[in-house]
C-alpha positions in Angstrom: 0.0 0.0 0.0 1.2 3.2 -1.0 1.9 6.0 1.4 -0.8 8.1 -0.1 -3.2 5.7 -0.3 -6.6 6.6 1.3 -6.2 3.7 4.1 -2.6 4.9 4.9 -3.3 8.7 5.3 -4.0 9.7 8.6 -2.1 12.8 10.2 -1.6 13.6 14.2 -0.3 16.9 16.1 0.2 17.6 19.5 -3.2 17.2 20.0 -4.8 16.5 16.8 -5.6 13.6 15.1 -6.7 14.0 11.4 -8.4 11.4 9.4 -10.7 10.3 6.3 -14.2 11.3 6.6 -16.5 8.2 6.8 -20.3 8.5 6.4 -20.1 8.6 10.3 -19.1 12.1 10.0 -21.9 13.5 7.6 -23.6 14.7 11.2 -21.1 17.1 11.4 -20.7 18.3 8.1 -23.5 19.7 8.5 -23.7 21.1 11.3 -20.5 22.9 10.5 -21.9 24.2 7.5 -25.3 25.1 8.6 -24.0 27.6 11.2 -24.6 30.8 9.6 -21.0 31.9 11.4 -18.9 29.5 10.0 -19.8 30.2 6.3 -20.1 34.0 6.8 -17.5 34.5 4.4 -18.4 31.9 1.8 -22.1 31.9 1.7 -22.2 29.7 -1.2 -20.7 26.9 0.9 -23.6 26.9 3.8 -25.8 23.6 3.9 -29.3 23.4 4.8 -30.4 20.2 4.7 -29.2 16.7 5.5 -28.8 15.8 1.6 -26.7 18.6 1.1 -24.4 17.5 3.5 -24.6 13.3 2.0 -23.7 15.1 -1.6 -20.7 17.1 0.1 -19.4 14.0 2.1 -19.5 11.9 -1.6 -17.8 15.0 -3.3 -14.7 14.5 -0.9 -15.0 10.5 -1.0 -15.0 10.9 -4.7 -11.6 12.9 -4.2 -9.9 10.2 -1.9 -10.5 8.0 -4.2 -9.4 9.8 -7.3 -6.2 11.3 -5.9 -5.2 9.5 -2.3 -6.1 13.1 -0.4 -8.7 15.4 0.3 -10.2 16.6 3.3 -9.4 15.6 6.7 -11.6 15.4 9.6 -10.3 16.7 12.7 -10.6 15.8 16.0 -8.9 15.9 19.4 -6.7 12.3 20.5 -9.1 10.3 22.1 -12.2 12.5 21.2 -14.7 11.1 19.0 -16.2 15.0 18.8 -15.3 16.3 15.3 -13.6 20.2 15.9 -14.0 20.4 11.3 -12.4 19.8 8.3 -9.5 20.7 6.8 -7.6 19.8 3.8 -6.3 20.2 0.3 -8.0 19.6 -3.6 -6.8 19.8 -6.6 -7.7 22.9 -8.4 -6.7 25.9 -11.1 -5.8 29.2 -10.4 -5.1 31.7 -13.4 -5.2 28.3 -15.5 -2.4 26.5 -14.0 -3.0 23.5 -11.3 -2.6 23.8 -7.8 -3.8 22.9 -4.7 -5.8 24.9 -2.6 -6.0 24.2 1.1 -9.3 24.7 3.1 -10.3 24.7 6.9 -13.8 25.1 8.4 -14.0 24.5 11.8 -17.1 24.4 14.2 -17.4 28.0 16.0 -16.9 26.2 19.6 -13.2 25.4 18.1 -12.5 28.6 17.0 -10.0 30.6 18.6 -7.9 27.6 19.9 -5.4 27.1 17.8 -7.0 24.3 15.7 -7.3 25.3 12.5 -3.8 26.5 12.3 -2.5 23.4 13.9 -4.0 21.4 11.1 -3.6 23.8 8.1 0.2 23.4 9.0 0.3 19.3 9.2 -1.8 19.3 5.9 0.8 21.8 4.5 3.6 19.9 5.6 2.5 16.6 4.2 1.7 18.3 1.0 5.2 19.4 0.4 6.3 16.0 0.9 3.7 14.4 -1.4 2.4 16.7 -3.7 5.9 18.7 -3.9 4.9 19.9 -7.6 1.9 21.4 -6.9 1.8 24.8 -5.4 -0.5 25.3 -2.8 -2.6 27.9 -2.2 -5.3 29.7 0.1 -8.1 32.0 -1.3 -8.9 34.0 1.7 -11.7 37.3 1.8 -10.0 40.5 2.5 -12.0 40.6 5.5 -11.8 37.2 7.0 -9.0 38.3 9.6 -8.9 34.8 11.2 -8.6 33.1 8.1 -5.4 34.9 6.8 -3.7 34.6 10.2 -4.4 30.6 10.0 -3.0 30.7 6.4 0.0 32.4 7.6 0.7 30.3 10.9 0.1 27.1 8.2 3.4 28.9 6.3 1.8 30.6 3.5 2.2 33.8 2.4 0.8 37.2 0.6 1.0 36.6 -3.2 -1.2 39.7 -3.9 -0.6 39.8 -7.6 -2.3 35.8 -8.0 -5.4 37.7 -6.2 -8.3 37.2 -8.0 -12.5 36.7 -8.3 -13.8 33.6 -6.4 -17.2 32.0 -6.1 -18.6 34.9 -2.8 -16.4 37.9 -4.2 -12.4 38.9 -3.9 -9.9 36.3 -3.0 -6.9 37.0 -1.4 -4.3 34.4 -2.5 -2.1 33.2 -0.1 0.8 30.8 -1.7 3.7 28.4 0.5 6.9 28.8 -0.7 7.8 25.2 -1.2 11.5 23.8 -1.7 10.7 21.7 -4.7 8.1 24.1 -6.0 8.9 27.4 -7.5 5.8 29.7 -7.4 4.6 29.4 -11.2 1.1 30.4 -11.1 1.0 33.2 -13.0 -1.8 36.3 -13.3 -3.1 35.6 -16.7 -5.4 38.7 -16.4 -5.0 40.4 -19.3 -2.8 43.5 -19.8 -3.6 46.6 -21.7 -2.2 45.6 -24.5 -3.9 42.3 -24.5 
């Protein structure tokens, strides 16, 4: 079995333990993204109803299955309570690949640490798996807690890849990989263009 398999991918901190979502977890889906707080920013991502929340949970599987990675569920060692998600999926920005890393985490988690705890394990076994894929955040201009999770997960500013997301303005945050040089481009067009 290969190290990114979807069996062999499970990914602990301190005091974090970060695993597949099973159809167990589809509860919790969403309830995280039914609370009007934790898709303030991206209201095209809130869930209403228990189907919603089945499709999303298949969307992800779908991913494992494809690629070996995708979003984690995150929960305390020894605590069957799920604090969110967080995770990486394949993606384009400007029309070049990448990945682009998410966290969502329930409201009674926030302002712990958690979300920049697992942004920066995700990141960290991205660069060692996915080394040729930059990875990015899109982050509103005025979701202060995201960007400071983004940068504690060691990703910084790339204003010039900023661009239009599904709920307005993204702010593009980018890691500066070893293996990766940053070669997503703007490919906005230029006056001349």
């Amino acid at each position: 079995m290969s190290d990114r398999s979807p069996a062999a991918v499970e990914l602990r901190t301190d005091r974090l333990l970060l695993s597949r979502p099973t159809p167990a977890d589809v509860d919790a889906i969403l309830a995280v993204h039914r609370d009007p707080e934790t898709c303030a920013h991206n209201p095209s991502d809130a869930l209403a109803r228990f189907g919603e929340a089945e499709a999303l949970y298949r969307r992800w599987d779908a991913q494992w299955q494809q690629h070996g990675y995708g979003y984690w569920v995150v929960r305390r060692h020894g605590s069957a309570e799920q604090l969110g998600f967080c995770g990486i999926k394949p993606m384009e920005l400007h029309g070049a690949p990448v990945l682009n890393l998410f966290y969502r985490f329930a409201t009674s988690a926030w302002g712990q640490g958690f979300a920049g705890e697992a942004a920066a394990v995700v990141v960290t076994w991205a660069s060692r798996h996915l080394p040729d894929l930059p990875l990015i955040a899109r982050v509103r201009p005025a979701n202060l807690a995201s960007q400071r999770v983004a940068i504690r997960a060691g990703l910084n500013r790339a204003q010039h890849l900023d661009t239009e997301g599904y709920d307005g303005f993204d702010w593009i945050y980018i890691a500066q990989r070893a293996n990766t040089a940053p070669n997503v481009r703007d490919h906005r067009p230029g006056p001349r263009e």
